[in-house]
N, C-alpha and C positions, 0 to 999 in steps of 0.2 A: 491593557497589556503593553505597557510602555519599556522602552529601550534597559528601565534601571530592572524591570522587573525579570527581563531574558538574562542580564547579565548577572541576577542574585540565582537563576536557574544553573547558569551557566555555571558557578562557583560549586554548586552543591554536585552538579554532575561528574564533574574534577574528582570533586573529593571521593564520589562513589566509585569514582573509575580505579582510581589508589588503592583505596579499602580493598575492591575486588581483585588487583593482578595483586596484592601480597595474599591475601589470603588464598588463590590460585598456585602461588609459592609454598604456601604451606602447605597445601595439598600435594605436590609433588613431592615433599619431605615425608608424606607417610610411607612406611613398611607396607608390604602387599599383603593385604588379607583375606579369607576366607570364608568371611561372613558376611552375607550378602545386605541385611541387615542394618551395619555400619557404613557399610559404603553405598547404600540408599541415603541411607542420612549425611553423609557425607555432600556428596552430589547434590540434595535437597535443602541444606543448607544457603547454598549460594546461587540457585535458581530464583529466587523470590527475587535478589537483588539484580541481578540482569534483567527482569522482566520490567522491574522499576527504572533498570537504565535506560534498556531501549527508548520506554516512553518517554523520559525526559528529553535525551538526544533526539529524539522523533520530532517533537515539541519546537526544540531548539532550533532543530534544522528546516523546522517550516517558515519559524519567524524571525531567521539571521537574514538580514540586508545584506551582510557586508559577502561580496563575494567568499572573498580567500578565506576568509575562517568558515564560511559555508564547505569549503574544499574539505579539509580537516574536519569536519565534525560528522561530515558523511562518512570519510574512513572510518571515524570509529565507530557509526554508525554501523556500519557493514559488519566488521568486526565484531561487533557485540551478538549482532543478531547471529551471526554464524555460530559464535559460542553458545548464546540462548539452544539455538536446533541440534547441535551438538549436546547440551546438557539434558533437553528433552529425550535423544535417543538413547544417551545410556542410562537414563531412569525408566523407559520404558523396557528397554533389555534386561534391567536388574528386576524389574515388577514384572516382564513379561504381559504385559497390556498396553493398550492405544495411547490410555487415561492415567494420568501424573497425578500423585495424590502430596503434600508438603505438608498438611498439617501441622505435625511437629513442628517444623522451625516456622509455622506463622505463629503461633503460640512465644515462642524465645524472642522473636523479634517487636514481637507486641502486632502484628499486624494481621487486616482484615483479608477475607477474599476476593474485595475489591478493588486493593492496594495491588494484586497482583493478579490482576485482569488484563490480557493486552490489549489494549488502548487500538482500534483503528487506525492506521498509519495513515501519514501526511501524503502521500502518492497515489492513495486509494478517493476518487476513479482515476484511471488511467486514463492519458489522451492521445489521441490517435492524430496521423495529419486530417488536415479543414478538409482534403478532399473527400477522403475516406468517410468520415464522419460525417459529412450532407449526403452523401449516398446512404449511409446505416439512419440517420434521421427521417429522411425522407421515402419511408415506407409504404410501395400501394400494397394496396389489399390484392391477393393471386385472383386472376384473371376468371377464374368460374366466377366469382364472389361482384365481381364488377357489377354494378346495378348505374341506370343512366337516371340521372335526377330528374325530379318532375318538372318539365318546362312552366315556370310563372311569368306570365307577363307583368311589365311597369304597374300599369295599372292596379291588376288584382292584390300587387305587393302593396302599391300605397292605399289602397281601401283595408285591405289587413290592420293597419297600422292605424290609420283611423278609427277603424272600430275599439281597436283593442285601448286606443289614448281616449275617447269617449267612454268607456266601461270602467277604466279609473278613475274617469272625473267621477261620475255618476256616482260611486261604492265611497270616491275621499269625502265629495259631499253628502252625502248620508252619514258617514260616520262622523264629521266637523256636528251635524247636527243633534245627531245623539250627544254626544257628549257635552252640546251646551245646552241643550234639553235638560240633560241630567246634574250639569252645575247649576242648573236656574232651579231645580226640586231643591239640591240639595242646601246650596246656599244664595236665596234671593236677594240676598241686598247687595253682594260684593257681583252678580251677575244677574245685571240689569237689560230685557231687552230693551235696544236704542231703536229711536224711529231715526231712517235715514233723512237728511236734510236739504231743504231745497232752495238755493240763493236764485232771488227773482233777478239781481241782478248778473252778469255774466263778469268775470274777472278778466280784467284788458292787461298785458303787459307790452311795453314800450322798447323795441330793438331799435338801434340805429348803429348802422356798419362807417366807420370813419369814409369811405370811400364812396358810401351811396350819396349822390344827387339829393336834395330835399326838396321835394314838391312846393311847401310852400318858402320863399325865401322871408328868412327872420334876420331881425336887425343885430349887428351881435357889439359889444362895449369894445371901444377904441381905447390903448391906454396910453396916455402920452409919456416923454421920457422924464418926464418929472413924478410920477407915479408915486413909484417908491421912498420912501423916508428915509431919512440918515439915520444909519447905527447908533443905537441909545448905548449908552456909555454909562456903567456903574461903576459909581467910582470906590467901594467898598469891595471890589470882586480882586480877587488874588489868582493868578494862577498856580496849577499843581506842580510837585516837582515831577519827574519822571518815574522813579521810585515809587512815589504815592501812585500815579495812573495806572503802574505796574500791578501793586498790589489791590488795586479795587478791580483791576483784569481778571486777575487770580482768584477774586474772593467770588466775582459772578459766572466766572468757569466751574469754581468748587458748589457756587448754588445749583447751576445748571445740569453736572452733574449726581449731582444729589437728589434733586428733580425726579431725574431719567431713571435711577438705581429706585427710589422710589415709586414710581409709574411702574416699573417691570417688576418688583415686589408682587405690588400690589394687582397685576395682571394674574402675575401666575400663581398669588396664593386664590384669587376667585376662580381661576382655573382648575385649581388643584380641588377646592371645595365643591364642584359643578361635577368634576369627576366622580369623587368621594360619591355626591347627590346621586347620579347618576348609576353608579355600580351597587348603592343599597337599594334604588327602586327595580333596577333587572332584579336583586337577590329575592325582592318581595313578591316580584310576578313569576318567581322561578324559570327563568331566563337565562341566568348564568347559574355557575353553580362556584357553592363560596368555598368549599377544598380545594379545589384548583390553585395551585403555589401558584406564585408570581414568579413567571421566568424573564422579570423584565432585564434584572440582571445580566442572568443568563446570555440573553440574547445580545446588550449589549457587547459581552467581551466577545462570542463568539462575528459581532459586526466589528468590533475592534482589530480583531485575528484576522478577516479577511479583505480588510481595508490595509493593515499591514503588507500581508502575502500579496495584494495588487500590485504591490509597489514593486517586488524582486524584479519584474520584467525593466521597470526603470532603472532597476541599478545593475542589472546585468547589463543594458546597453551604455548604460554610461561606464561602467567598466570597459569594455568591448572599445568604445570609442576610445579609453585614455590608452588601450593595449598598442592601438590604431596610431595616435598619437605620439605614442612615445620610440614608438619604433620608427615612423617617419623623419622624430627627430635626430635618431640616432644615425639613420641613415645617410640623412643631408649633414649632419654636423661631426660627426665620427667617423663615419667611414674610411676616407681618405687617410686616418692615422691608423685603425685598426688592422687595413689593408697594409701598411707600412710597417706594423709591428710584425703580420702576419711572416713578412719577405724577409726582414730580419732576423726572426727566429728560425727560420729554413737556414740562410744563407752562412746564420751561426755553428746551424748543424753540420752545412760542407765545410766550414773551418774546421770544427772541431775533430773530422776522418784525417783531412789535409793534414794537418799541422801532427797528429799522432804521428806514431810510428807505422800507421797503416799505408799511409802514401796513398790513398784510394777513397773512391767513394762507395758507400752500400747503396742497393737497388731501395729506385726511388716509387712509394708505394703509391698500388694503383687508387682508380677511381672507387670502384665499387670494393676494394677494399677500407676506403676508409680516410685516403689520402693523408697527408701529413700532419691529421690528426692522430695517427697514432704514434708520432715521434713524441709528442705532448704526453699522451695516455701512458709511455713509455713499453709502448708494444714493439718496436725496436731495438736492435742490437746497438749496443756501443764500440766504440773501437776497439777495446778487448777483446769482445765479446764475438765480434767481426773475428778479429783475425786469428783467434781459436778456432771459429771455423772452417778458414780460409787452410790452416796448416792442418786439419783433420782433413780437408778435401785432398790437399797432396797427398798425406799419408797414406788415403784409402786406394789412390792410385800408383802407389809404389805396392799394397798389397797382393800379396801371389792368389790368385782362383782358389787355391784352396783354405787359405784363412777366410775369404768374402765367406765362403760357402760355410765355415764353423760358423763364423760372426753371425752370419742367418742363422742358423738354427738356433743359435742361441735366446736370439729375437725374436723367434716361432716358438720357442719354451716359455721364454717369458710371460711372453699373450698367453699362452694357453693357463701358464699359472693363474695369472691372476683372470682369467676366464672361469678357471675349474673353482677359486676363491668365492667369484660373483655365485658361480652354482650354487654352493655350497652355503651360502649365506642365503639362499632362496630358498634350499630343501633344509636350512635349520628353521626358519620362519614358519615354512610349510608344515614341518614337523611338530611346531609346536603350537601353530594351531590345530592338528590332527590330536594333538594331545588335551589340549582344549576343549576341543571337542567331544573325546573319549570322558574326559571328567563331567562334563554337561550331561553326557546320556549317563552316568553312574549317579547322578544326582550330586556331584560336587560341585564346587565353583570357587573361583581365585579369580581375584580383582588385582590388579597391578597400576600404582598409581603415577607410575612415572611413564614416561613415554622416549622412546630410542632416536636418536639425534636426527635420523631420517624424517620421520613420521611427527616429531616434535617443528620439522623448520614449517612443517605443509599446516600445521594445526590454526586453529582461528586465535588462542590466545596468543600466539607469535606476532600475530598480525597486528592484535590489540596493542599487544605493547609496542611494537614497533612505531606502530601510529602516535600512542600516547607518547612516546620518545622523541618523534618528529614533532610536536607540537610542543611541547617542552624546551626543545632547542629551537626550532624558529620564534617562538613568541616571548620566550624570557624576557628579551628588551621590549617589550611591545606591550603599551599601557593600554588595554583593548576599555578603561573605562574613563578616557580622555578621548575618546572618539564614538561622542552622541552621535553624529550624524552618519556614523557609519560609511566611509569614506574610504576607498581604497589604497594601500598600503605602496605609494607610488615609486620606495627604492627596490621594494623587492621587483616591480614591473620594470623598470630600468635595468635590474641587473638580469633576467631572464631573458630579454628583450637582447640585450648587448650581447647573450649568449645563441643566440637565436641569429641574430645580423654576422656575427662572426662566423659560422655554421656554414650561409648562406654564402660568405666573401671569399671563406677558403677556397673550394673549388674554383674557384675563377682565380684565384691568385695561384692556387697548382699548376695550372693551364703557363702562367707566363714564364714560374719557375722551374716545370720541367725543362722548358726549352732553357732555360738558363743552365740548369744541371748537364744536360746534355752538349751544351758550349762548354763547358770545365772538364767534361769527358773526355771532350774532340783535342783541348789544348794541354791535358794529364799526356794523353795520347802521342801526340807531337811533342813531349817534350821528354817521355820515356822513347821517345822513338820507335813506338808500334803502331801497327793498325788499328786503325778506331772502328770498334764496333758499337753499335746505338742498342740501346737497350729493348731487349724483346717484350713486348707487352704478353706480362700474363692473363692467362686464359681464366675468365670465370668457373668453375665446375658448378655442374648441376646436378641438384639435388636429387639422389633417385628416388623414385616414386615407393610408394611401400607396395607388397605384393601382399595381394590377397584376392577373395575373390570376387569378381568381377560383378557386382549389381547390375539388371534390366536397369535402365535410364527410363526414366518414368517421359511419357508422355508433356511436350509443356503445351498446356489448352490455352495458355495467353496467347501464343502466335497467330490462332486463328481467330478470336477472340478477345472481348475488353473486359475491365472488371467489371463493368457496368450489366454484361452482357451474362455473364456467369452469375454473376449475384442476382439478377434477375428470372436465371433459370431453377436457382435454389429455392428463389420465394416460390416461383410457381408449383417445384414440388411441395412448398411447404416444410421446406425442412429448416431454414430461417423461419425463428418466430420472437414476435413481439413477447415480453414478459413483466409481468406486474412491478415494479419499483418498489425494494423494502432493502432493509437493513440488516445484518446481523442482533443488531440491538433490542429489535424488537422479540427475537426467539427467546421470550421471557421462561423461567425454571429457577426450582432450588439445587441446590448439590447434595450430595450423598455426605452428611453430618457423618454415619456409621463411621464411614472409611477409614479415619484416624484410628477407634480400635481397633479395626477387623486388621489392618497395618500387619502390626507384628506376628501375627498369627500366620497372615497369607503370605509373607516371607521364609517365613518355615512352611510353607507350603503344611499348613495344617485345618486350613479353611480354603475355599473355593473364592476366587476372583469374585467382588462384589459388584452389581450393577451399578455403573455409575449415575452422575445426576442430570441434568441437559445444561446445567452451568457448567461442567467438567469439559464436556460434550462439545460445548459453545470455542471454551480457551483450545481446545486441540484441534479444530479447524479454523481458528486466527492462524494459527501455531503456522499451521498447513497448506496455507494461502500468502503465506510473506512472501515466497517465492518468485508468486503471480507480480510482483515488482520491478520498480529499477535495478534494486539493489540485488548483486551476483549472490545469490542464496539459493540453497538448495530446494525442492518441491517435490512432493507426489506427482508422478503424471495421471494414478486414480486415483479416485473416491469412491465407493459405495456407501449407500446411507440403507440400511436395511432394520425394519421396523411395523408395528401394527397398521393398519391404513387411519389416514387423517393424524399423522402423529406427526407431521409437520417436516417429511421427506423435502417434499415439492418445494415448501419454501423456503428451506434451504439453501438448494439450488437457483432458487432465484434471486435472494440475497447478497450468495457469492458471487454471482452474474451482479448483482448492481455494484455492490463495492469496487470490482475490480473495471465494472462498464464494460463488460465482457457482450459478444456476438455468439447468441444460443442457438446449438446447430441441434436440431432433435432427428437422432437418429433412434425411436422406437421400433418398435418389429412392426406396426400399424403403417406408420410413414416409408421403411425403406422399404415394403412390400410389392409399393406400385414401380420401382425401381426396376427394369431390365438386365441393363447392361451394367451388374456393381463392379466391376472395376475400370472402370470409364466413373461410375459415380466415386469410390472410393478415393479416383487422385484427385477429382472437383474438388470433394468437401476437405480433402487433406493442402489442396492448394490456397485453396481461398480463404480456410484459416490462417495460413502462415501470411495469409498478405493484411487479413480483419484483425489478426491481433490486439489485444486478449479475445481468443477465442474460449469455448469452451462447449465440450460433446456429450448431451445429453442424452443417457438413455434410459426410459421411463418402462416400468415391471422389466429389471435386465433377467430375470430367471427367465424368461420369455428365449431370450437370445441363447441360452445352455439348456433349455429344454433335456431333460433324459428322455421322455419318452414326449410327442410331439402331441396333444390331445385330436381326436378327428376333426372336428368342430375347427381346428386353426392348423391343419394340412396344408388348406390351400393359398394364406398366404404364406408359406415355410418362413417362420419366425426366424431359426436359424441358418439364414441368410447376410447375415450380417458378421456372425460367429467366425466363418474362415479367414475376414480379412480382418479383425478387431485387434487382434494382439500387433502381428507380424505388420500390418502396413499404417493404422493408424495411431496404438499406443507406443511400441516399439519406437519411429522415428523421433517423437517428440523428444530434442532436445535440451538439456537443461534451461540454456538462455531465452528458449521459444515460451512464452506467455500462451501457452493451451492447455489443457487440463479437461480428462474424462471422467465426467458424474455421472453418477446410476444410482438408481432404486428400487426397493423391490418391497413390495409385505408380502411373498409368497417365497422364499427361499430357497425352501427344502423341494420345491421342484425341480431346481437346476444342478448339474453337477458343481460342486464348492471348489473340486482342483482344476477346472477351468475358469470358472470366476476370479480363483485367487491369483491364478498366471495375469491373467488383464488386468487385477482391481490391486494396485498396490496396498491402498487401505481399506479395509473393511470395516464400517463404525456401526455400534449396532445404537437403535435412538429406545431409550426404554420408556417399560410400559408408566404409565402415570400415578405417580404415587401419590399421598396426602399431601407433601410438600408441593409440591409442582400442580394439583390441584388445587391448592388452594390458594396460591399464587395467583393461577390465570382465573379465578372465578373473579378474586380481587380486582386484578388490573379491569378486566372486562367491566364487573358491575359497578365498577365506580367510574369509568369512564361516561355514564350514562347521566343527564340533567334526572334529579329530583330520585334518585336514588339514597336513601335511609343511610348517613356514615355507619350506622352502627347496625347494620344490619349482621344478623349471625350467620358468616359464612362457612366456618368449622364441619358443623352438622352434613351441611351441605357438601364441602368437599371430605371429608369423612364415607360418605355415601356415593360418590363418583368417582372412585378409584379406580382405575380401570378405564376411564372411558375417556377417549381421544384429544386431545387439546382442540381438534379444529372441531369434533362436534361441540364444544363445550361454547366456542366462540359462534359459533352457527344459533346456540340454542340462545345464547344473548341478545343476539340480532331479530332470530326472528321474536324472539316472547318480548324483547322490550322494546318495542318499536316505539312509534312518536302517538300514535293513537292511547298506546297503554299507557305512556307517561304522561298526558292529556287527563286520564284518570287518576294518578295516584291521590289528589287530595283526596279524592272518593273510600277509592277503595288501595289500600296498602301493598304494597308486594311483599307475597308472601314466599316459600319456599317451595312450596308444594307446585305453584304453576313453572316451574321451572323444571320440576322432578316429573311432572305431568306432558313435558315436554317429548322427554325420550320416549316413556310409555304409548304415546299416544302417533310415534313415526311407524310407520309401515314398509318393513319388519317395526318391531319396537328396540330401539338402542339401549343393550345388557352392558353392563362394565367387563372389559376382560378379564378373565381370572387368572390369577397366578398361574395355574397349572397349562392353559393355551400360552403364555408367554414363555412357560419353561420351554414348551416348543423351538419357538425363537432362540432361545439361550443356549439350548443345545447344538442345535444350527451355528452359531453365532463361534462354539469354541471347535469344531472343526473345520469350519471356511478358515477365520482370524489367522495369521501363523502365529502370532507368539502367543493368542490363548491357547491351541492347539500345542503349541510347547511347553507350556505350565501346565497343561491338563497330563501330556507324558511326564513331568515331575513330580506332580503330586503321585500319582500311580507307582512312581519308582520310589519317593518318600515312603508310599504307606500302601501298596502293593495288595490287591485284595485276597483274601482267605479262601484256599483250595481245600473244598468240601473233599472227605476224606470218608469214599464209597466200600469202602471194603468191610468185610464181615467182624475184623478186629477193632475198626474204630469205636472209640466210645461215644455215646449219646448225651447229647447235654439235655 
């Protein structure tokens, strides 16, 4: 994943950004229609490609270096996802469901449903400060549970250890000897046993250290200076030129590296062949198992991506430092004229009153308004403009009491016009969503595809294009692919910088030309011959407070209190807890194939909402969880996951807690039971989440918590004790920008009241029951994760006949039936289908598949809790209205 390769991403995301704001245009060009129909298709059309944008831009924005265009690509980032959440909610308003069905246009587009899967985002886990985080790492176990380790002395540890390295010698040499036991049966000539050998003599070798003394003194040859011989001289020898020496240089360089290219050849192809060796003899001892893709690939680009991403921390700070840099220099080498420019543009301005016909200066602005920046901004009068005013101030003072007094009320009619104007544009609004409304409950509906110039500036595609507009006009001149090394763009930093120093200079150069304005005042003054008065500083006003009503001021438990101290009283009750590490990714499932036709039908409300699939399931809590992010996007403050038990609630929950690195506060009716004093508990866990961030508040059977009626058996810990503060002090607050979010669960439903559930749980998602596809998916993934497992074992039959029956029992039954002992067996005896189906039989209760008609239960549940299945369930009724039997004596009898 190299620089050329972000920058050919980069091009392609351009282009999809284009494609989608004109085709966003064309859609504003539609007539407003009627048919709900169209304008699903409509809308569904250009949802597949936002969801491909995001991912790209996501992509982009994880492995751009370069600051600045990091900047811009986040914006549109933002933007897109906003638009993405947006076009999910008005296909779920048009469909009245959770679950976004497209079909259709992945068909036109030619694309899969994994083309338009959202991709886990590049911010997901979230990080927290170092300190916070070694406090949530370093978790004890709550204070009952403490157990004191068994005191081992030195000693007894190193006799352990003894023993245990003497018990391996003993087993490695027994097995060394088997096995040349059994190469000497099998083949005696090539494995010969040797008799070891015994030199009568002992082998001596001889050290001598330059500096040791010698025992015995030895005589050693003296050489005189006649020794050496005179240089023999051939008289046929030439020397080379330098050119030739050069090139026999060159030519044992080029052997020597030829050498070396050959040596590492030939290293790594025996290498590779030892491998090869290696991976056929595991396949033959059934060791490894030979399905298993090669994710070597794989792994490199995803070690290529985060060897990249390492790097942003360097180029943030080297950016940082050139900010540092250049503004120092501006500082020490600018200054001194900017400040000069600054005085002369003022001192132009008192010319410019002077020299008019005003004869005068206008008041010179304060601090906190803004100072003499806004003569620049051109928030200021001009000389005309002055002394229009000047001659209206007279005027108003040669007026008689009773013109002021019309003049006002004229200026009290006015306000009120255009007061009564604003009303009136609020109760036509009002009105027509009243009207709106009235067509919804008659079973009509109008879609209107343009939007009113208000409600159009606040939209997210405004924002989109704005953004794509800013990047358009900043980068035009900017060859971004003439900068491999990704290198900061050093005039834009020069010119922000000089904008920033100026900023910084004004103020201080206001300071020396008020008094200067005030010297031209004094000598205006003495030279009209009046008294000089100095100019009255105006008063700031302060902003009034809005009224409303007055909130209890919650308790702050920090005062008396550390975070250390509080977080450590949550673990003791246990309501911090540690949670298993998994992914979204793994909540494997098929989709609901149907959906595309049952489409047109359930639009005309002439079939019932169809169960969706758990890959449907999966994309609309990606969807729902973006929020949980950097980026300003909207979020659910609930969740409900409501569903048969072992259908894979729980780890859902836990999932979303890993992606986001969220602090799991479990508030079940079990846990908050031993609680006393809950609103003393209620600001703890509401505080401590806003400091743990991402937090998130789990509650486990929440039918528990809406109880209708409270069973005797669970009186006495009053489960709905949690109930009166749930909405009003812990959903309620949560702010959009606050990273918390409340899950719940339930397989019991229909015990709790639904319009209290639905006030708390913004979303309701129901997880369905397990059908062939999604059976036979997880029998797959499971049984072939297993060493020595048949590829072609028939698994059909099998999920055929486990319809119905839970995803985690199915993974349970994997675990326990094929453990390591059974796979130990299979050359023996084969795995068959039956021990597997012998499974369920043979659990006490024994595990039945659920049947359709128990899950109808669920279903029905499911469209009175929901609000917008609860909506489509009242349109279909007003669609197709049922038949009033007709009891009278005249009716006829069919």
């Amino acid at each position: 994943m190299s620089f050329n390769f972000y920058s050919k991403l980069w091009v392609i995301a351009k282009r999809d950004l284009s494609n989608v704001i004109q085709q966003e245009h064309e859609i504003e060009l539609l007539q407003p229609t009627q048919d709900r129909l169209f304008a699903h298709r409509v809308f569904a059309s250009i949802l597949p490609r936002y969801i491909v944008l995001c991912n790209n831009l996501s992509d982009i924005y994880d492995q751009t270096l370069q600051v600045q265009k990091r900047q811009i690509v986040g914006k549109l980032l933002q933007a897109a996802t906003l638009r993405l959440q947006e076009l999910y909610k008005q296909l779920s308003d048009l469909e009245m469901s959770e679950i976004v069905y497209v079909d259709r246009t992945l068909i036109e587009n030619k694309l899969t449903p994994q083309d338009i899967t959202i991709l886990k985002p590049f911010y997901f886990p979230l990080q927290r400060p170092t300190e916070l985080q070694n406090l949530i790492d370093d978790v004890k176990p709550p204070l009952e549970k403490e157990e004191e380790p068994k005191e081992l002395t030195a000693r007894r540890i190193h006799q352990i250890l003894v023993d245990a390295v003497n018990l391996i010698k003993i087993h490695e040499k027994a097995r060394q000897a088997r096995i040349l036991k059994g190469n000497i049966e099998r083949d005696p000539l090539n494995y010969k046993p040797t008799m070891r050998i015994i030199h009568e003599e002992c082998k001596y070798e001889f050290y001598h250290k330059p500096d040791t003394v010698m025992l015995f003194p030895i005589k050693r040859t003296t050489y005189e200076s006649n020794f050496y011989q005179d240089l023999i001289s051939f008289s046929n020898f030439q020397e080379m030129s330098p050119d030739e020496v050069e090139k026999i240089q060159k030519f044992e360089v080029m052997n020597s590296a030829a050498l070396k290219i050959q040596e590492a050849w030939k290293i790594f192809k025996q290498r590779k062949q030892e491998k090869a060796e290696k991976l056929k003899k595991l396949q033959i001892y059934n060791m490894i198992d030979s399905r298993k893709t090669d994710f070597s690939i794989e792994n490199k680009i995803s070690d290529q991506r985060e060897r990249r991403k390492a790097k942003k921390s360097a180029f943030d700070q080297a950016f940082l430092q050139a900010v540092e840099d250049e503004k120092a220099r501006i500082l020490k080498v600018k200054s001194p004229w900017i400040m000069e420019d600054i005085s002369d543009h003022i001192r132009e301005w008192f010319r410019q009153f002077y020299y008019s016909n005003v004869k005068n200066f206008d008041r010179y602005p304060e601090e906190f308004e803004g100072g003499t920046i806004l003569v620049i901004r051109g928030d200021t009068m001009d000389p005309e403009e002055y002394e229009t005013k000047q001659a209206e101030i007279a005027a108003n003072k040669l007026k008689t009491p009773e013109q002021k007094k019309k003049e006002k009320e004229q200026r009290k009619a006015e306000k009120e016009k255009a007061r009564l104007a604003i009303k009136q544009e609020k109760l036509r609004k009002k009105q027509e969503a009243a009207k709106l409304k009235e067509l919804e409950k008659q079973g009509k509906f109008k879609m209107d595809f343009r939007k009113e110039a208000e409600e159009k500036l606040k939209a997210p595609i405004t924002f989109l294009e704005k953004s794509y507009e800013e990047y358009e006009k900043e980068w035009y001149f900017i060859n971004e692919e003439a900068n491999p090394k990704e290198d900061p763009i050093m005039e834009w930093i020069t010119i922000d910088k000089f904008s920033e120093v100026h900023q910084e200079l004004r103020p201080i150069v206001d300071e020396f030309m008020r008094i200067e304005y005030e010297l031209l005042r004094q000598a205006l003054a003495k030279d009209n011959k009046k008294k000089y008065k100095p100019q009255k500083p105006k008063k700031q006003r302060k902003k009034k407070a809005k009224k409303g009503k007055k909130k209890k001021a919650q308790v702050d438990l920090l005062q008396e209190n550390t975070v250390e101290e509080l977080y450590q009283e949550l673990l003791d009750l246990k309501i911090i807890e540690k949670y298993e590490k998994c992914s979204l990714d793994a909540f494997i499932g098929d989709m609901n194939y149907k959906a595309y036709e049952q489409r047109a039908q359930i639009l005309n409300f002439i079939k019932s909402d169809p169960i969706h699939g758990l890959q449907e399931l999966k994309n609309t809590i990606r969807t729902s969880i973006l929020g949980m992010g950097p980026l300003d996007v909207s979020k659910p403050r609930s969740i409900c996951f409501v569903g048969p038990p072992q259908s894979g609630k729980k780890f859902l929950v836990h999932a979303i807690c890993s992606e986001i690195n969220a602090v799991l506060f479990d508030l079940s009716p079990h846990k908050v039971a031993e609680v006393s004093d809950m609103p003393r508990f209620v600001n703890l866990i509401t505080q401590m989440a806003r400091i743990l961030q991402p937090t998130v508040f789990f509650i486990n059977d929440t039918h528990k918590t809406f109880y209708k009626k409270v069973p005797k058996e669970e009186q006495e810990q009053d489960p709905r004790k949690l109930s009166k503060f749930l909405f009003k002090n812990i959903v309620k607050p949560i702010k959009k920008e606050e990273k918390i979010m409340l899950l719940g669960t339930t397989n019991e439903p229909w015990k709790c009241s639904p319009a209290k559930l639905r006030k708390c749980f913004e979303k309701i998602l129901l997880i369905p029951r397990t059908d062939y596809g999604n059976s036979f998916i997880t029998w797959r993934h499971e049984l072939l994760q297993k060493l020595g497992v048949p590829r072609d074992i028939c698994i059909s039959p099998l999920a055929k006949v486990t319809q119905g029956i839970a995803t985690g029992q199915i993974m349970k039954c994997v675990e326990d039936c094929i453990g390591i002992r059974r796979r130990m067996k299979f050359s023996r005896e084969i795995l068959t289908l039956d021990e597997l189906l012998e499974y369920f039989l043979s659990q006490n209760p024994a595990i039945i598949p659920m049947s359709q008609q128990i899950f109808e239960k669920y279903v029905k549940w499911y469209r009175k809790a929901n609000k917008l299945a609860k909506k489509r369930q009242q349109q279909v009724l007003i669609a197709h209205p049922p038949e009033v039997k007709d009891t009278k004596k005249g009716a006829k009898r069919k």
